[in-house]
C-alpha positions as CSV (number, residue, x, y, z in Angstrom):
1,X,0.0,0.0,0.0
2,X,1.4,3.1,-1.3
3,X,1.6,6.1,1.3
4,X,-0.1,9.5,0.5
5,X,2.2,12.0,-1.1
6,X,2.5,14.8,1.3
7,X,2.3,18.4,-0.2
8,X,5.3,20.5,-0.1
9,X,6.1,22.5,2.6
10,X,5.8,26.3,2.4
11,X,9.3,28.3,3.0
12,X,6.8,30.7,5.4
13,X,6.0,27.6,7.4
14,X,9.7,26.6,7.5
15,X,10.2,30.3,9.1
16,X,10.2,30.6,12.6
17,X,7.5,32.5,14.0
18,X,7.8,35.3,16.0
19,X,4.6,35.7,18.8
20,X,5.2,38.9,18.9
21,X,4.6,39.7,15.5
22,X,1.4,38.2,15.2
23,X,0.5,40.0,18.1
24,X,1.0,43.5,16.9
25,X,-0.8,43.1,13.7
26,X,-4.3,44.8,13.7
27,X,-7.2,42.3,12.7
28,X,-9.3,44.0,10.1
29,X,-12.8,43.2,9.6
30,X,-15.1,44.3,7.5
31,X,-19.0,45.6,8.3
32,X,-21.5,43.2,7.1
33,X,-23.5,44.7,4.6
34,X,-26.1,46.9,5.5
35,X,-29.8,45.4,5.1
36,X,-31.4,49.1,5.2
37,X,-33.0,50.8,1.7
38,X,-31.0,53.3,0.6
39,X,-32.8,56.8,1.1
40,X,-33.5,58.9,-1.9
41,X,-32.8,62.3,-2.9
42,X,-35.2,64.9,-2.7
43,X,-34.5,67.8,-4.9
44,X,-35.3,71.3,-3.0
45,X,-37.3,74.0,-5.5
46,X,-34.9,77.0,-6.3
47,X,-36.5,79.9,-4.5
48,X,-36.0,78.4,-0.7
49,X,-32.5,79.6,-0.3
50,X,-33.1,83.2,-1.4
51,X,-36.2,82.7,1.1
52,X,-33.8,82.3,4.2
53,X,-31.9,84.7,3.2
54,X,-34.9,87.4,3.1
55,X,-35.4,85.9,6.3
56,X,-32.4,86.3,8.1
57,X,-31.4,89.9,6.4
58,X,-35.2,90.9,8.2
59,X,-34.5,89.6,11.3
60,X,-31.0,91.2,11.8
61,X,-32.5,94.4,10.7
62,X,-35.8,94.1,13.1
63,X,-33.1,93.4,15.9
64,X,-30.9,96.7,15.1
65,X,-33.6,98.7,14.8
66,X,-35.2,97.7,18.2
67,X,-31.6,97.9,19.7
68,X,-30.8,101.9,18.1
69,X,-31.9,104.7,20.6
70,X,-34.4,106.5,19.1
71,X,-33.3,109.5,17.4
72,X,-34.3,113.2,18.4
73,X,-37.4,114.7,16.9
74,X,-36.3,118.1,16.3
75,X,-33.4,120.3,16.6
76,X,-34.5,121.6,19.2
77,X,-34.3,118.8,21.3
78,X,-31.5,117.6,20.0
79,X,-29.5,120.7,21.0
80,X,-31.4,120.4,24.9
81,X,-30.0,116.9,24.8
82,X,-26.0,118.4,24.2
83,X,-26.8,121.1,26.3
84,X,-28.2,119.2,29.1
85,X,-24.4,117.0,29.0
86,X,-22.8,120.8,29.2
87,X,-22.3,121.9,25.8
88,X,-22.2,125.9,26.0
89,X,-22.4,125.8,22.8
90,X,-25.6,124.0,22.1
91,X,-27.4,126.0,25.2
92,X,-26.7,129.3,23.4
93,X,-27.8,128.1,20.1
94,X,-31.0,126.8,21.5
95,X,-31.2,130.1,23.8
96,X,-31.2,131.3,20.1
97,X,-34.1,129.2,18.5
98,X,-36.3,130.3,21.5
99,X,-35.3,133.7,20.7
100,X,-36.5,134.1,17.5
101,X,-39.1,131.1,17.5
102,X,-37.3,129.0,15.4
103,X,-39.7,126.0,16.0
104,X,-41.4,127.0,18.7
105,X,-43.5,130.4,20.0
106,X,-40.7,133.1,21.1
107,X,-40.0,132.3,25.0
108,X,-37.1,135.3,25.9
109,X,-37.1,134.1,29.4
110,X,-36.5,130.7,28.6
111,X,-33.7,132.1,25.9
112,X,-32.2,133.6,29.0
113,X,-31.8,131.1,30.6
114,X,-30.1,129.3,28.3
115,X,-27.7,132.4,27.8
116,X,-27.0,132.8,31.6
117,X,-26.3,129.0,31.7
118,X,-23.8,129.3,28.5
119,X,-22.6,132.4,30.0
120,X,-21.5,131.0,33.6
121,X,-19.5,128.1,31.3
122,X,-17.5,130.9,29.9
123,X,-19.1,131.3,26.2
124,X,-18.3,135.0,25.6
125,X,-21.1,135.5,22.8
126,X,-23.6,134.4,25.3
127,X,-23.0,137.0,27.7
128,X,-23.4,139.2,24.7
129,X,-26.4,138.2,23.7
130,X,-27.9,138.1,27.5
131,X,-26.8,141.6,28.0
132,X,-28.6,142.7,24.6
133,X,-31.6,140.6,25.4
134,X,-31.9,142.5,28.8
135,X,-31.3,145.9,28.0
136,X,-33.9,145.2,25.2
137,X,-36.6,144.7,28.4
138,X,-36.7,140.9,28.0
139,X,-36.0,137.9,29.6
140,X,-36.3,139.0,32.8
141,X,-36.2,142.6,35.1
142,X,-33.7,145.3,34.0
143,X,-30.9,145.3,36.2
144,X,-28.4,148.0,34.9
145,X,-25.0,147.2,36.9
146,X,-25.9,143.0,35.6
147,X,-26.0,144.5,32.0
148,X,-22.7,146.4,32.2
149,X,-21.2,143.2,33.7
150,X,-22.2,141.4,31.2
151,X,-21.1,143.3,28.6
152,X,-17.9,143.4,30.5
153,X,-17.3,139.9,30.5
154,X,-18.1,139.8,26.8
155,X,-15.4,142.0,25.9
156,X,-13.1,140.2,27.8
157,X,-14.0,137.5,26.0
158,X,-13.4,139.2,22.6
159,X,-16.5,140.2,21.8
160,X,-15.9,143.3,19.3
161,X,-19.6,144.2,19.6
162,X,-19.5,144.3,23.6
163,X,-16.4,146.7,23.5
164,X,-17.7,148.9,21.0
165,X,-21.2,148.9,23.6
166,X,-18.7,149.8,26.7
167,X,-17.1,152.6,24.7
168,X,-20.2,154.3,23.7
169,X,-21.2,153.9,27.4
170,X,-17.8,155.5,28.7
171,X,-17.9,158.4,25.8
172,X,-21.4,159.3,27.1
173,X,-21.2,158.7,30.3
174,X,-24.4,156.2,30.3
175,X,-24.3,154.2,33.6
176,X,-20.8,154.9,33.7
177,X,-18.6,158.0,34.9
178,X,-17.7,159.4,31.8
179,X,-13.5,158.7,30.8
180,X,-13.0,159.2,27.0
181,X,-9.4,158.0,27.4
182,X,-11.3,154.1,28.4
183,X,-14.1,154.7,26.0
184,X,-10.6,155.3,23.3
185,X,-9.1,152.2,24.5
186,X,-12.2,150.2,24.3
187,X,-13.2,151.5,20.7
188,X,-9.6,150.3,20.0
189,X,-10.2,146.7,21.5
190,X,-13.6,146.3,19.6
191,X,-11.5,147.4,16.2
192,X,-9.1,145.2,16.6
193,X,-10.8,142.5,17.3
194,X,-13.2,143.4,13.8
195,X,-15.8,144.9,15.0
196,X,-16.7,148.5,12.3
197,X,-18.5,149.8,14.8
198,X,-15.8,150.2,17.3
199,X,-13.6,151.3,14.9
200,X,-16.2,154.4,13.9
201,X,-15.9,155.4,17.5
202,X,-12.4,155.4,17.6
203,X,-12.1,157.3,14.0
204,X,-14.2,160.3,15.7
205,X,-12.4,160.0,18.7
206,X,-8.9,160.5,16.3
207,X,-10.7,163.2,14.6
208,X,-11.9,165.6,17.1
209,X,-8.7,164.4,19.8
210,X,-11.1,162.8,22.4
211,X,-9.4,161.0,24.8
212,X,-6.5,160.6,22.0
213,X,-4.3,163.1,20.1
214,X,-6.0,164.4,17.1
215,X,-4.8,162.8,14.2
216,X,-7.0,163.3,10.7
217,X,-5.1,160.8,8.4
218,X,-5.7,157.7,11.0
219,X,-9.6,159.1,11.7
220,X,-10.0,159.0,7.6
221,X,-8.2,155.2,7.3
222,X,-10.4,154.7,10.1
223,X,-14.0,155.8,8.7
224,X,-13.2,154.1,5.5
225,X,-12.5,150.8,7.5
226,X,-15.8,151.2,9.6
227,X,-17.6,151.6,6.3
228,X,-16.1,148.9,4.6
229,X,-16.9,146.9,7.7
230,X,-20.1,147.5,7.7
231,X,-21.0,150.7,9.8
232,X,-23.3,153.1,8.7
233,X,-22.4,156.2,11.3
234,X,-18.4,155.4,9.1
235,X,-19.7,155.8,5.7
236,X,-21.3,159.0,7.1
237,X,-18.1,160.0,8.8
238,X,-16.2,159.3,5.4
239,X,-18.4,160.9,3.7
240,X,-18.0,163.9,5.3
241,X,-13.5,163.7,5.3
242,X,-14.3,163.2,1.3
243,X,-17.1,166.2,0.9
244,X,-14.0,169.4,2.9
245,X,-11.1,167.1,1.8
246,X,-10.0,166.7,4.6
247,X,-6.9,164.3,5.3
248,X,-7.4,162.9,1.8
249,X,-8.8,164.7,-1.5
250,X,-12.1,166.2,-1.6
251,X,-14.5,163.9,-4.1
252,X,-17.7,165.2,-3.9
253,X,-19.4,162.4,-6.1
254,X,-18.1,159.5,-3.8
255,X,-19.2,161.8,-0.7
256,X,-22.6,161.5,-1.6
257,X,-22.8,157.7,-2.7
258,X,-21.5,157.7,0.7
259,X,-24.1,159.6,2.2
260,X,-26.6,157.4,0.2
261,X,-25.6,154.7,2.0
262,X,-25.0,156.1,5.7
263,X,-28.9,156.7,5.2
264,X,-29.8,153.8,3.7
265,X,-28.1,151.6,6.9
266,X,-29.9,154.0,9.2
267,X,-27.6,157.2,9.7
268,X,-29.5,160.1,10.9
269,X,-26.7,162.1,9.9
270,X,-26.3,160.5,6.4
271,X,-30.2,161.5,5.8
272,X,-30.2,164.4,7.1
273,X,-26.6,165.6,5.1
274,X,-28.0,164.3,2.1
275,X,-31.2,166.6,2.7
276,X,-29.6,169.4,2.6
277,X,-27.3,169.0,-0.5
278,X,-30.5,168.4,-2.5
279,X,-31.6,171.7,-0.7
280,X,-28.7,173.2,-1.6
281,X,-28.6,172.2,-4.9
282,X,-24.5,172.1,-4.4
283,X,-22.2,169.3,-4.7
284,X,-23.3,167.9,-8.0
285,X,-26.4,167.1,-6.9
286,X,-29.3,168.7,-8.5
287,X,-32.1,171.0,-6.0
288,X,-34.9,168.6,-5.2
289,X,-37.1,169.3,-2.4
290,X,-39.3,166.5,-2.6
291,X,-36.1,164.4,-2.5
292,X,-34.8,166.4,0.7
293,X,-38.0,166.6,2.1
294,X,-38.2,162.5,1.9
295,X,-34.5,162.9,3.1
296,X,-35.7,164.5,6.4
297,X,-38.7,162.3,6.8
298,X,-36.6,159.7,7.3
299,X,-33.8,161.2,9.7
300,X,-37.1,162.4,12.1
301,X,-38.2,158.8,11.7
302,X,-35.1,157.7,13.0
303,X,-35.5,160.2,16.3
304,X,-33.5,163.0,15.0
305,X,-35.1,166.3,16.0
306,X,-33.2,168.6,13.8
307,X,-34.7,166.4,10.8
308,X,-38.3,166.9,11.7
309,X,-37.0,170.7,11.7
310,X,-35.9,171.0,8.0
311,X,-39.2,169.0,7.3
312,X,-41.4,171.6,9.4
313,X,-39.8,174.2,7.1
314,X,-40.8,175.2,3.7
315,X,-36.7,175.3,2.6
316,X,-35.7,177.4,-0.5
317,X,-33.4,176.4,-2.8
318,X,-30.0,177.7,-2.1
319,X,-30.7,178.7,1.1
320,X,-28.8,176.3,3.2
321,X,-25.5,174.3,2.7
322,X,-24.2,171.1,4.4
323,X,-20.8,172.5,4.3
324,X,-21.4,175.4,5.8
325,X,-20.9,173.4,9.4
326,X,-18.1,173.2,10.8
327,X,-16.6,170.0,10.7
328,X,-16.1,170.1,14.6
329,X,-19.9,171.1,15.2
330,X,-20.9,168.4,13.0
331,X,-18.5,165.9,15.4
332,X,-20.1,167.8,18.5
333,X,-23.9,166.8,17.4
334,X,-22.6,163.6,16.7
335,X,-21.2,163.0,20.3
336,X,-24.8,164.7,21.8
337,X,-27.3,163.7,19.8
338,X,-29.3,161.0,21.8
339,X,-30.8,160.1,17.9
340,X,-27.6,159.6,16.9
341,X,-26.9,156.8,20.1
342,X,-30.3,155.3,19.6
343,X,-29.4,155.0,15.9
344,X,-26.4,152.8,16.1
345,X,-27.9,150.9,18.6
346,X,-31.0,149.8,16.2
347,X,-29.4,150.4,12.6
348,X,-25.9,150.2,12.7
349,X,-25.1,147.6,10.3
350,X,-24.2,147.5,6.5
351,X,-24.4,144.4,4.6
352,X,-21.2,143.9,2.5
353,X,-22.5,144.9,-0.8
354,X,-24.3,148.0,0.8
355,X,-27.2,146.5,1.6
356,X,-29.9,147.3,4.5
357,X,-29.0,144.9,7.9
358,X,-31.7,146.1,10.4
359,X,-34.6,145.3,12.3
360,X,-38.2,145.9,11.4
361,X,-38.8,149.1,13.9
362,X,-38.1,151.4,11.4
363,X,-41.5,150.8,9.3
364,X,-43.4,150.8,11.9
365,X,-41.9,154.0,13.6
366,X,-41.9,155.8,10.3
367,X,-45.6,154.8,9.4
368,X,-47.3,155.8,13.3
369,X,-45.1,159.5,12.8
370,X,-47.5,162.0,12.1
371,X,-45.8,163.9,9.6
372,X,-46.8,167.6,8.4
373,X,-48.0,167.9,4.3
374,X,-45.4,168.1,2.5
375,X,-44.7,171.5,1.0
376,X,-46.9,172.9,-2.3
């Protein structure tokens, strides 16, 4: 009996084994299949992405809106809000708005308030305007020594306008004792710091040697400075250097445009000048009485009594002449004439281009004057 044949051996099973080999060798099975239907796609129509989207962009938007603080409804109350934190600035604008009744009915005791409040923060054009709005009877009682304090503190505060106030004050002696020298070295102050007003004081004061050294060619550079700034009592003043040529050449034709335009800003003594050259007839300007007369209705509108003279009169034609004055009794009426104060004080401004910068007094003055008929 044959024996079976025996297969081989392997040259791996001739090997040795190492047990440790076997050991470290990861086992890998694999997952039995899974019995469970696959699932199927389901396709998603086109517009639901851009439908999120709308979504989410809404609700971020609903959730800023309900988070913003809710803006002011006015400027006014926006300006309470910044002046209520201690912005000076913002309570003297709104002092401002409730001034003029910018949004709201005029309220000056309110306004001055909100003036004395920017005020005490330092905010020199609010102690301006508190003085102004005092003086002018509103806001609160008249108290004459708070006024001039006021104005005081304004100045210091370079306020042009509150020097050229003090300066007036101290050249009249109005609440003050009366020093021309200070009212000179206030006018100065207020013309330096730009204000034409101040620097038409200070031109007459250079002209006639109040307080100051007389000195024509300054009180000439200084009227023409005044009136280019703005000042209707310096185009009035220039005027009259221009009409005697004095400190400059005599130009009678620009002496009247000037005269023109002192009136039209509210000069007494520009109206009233101008009256009596087209009395006169002189100067290049041709004799018209109506003219003069309308001249002189205007000046006594303004408060000037020597206006509502001339108008009481039945003038002639050549019978008076503006340069017949002397130049220092025309400086002296100036410095007097309580028109002349209340003028400056209500019409003192010039718009750049010459035109009219006051308030709305003058109408209504000039319309409840009984005037006398006008002559045949």
């Amino acid at each position: 009996m044959s024996k079976p044949e025996l297969e081989p051996e392997d040259a791996s099973d001739r090997a040795p084994r190492d047990p440790d080999a076997s050991a470290a060798k990861p086992v890998t099975r694999r997952a039995p299949p899974s019995r469970l239907p696959a699932k199927e796609s389901v396709a998603r129509p086109p517009w639901v992405p851009f439908a999120l989207g709308l979504l989410v962009g809404a609700l971020a938007g609903l959730s800023t809106w309900a988070l913003a603080p809710a803006a002011p409804k006015s400027l006014n109350q926006a300006l309470a809000a910044r002046c209520d934190k201690g912005d000076k600035l913002a309570c003297r604008q709104l002092g401002l708005s409730h001034q003029v009744g910018l949004e709201a009915a005029r309220d000056a005791k309110l306004a001055a308030e909100l003036f004395e409040r920017a005020c005490n923060a330092d905010d020199a054009p609010a102690c301006l305007h508190l003085a102004k709005l005092l003086e002018a009877g509103q806001g609160g009682k008249l108290d004459a020594a708070r006024v001039l304090g006021l104005y005081e503190r304004a100045c210091q505060g370079s306020e042009g306008e509150a020097c050229a106030t003090l300066g007036k004050r101290h050249e009249k002696g109005r609440g003050v004792p009366k020093d021309p020298a200070k009212a000179v070295e206030l006018f100065q102050k207020g013309c330096d710091l730009g204000n034409a007003e101040a620097c038409g004081g200070l031109a007459l004061a250079k002209f006639i040697g109040m307080g100051t050294e007389a000195n024509v060619e300054q009180a000439v550079a200084l009227f023409q400075k005044a009136c280019d700034g703005g000042d209707a009592e310096g185009c009035h003043g220039f005027g009259r250097m221009l009409l005697g040529g004095r400190g400059m050449p005599k130009d009678e034709a620009r002496a009247v445009q000037l005269f023109e335009r002192a009136c039209d800003g509210g000069s007494v003594m520009g109206c009233r000048a101008l009256g009596l050259l087209y009395t006169d007839g002189s100067s290049g300007v041709t004799a018209d009485l109506a003219r003069a007369r309308q001249l002189f209705e205007r000046g006594c509108a303004l408060g000037d009594q020597l206006s509502c003279e001339r108008m009481e009169r039945r003038t002639e034609v050549g019978k008076t002449m503006v340069r017949s004055s002397p130049f220092g009794s025309w400086a002296g009426q100036r410095l007097r004439s309580d028109a002349f104060s209340k003028s400056r004080g209500r019409f003192r401004r010039l718009a750049p281009g010459g035109a009219v910068a006051t308030n709305a007094s003058l109408g209504a003055n000039s319309s409840d004057r009984r005037l006398p008929p006008a002559p045949a």
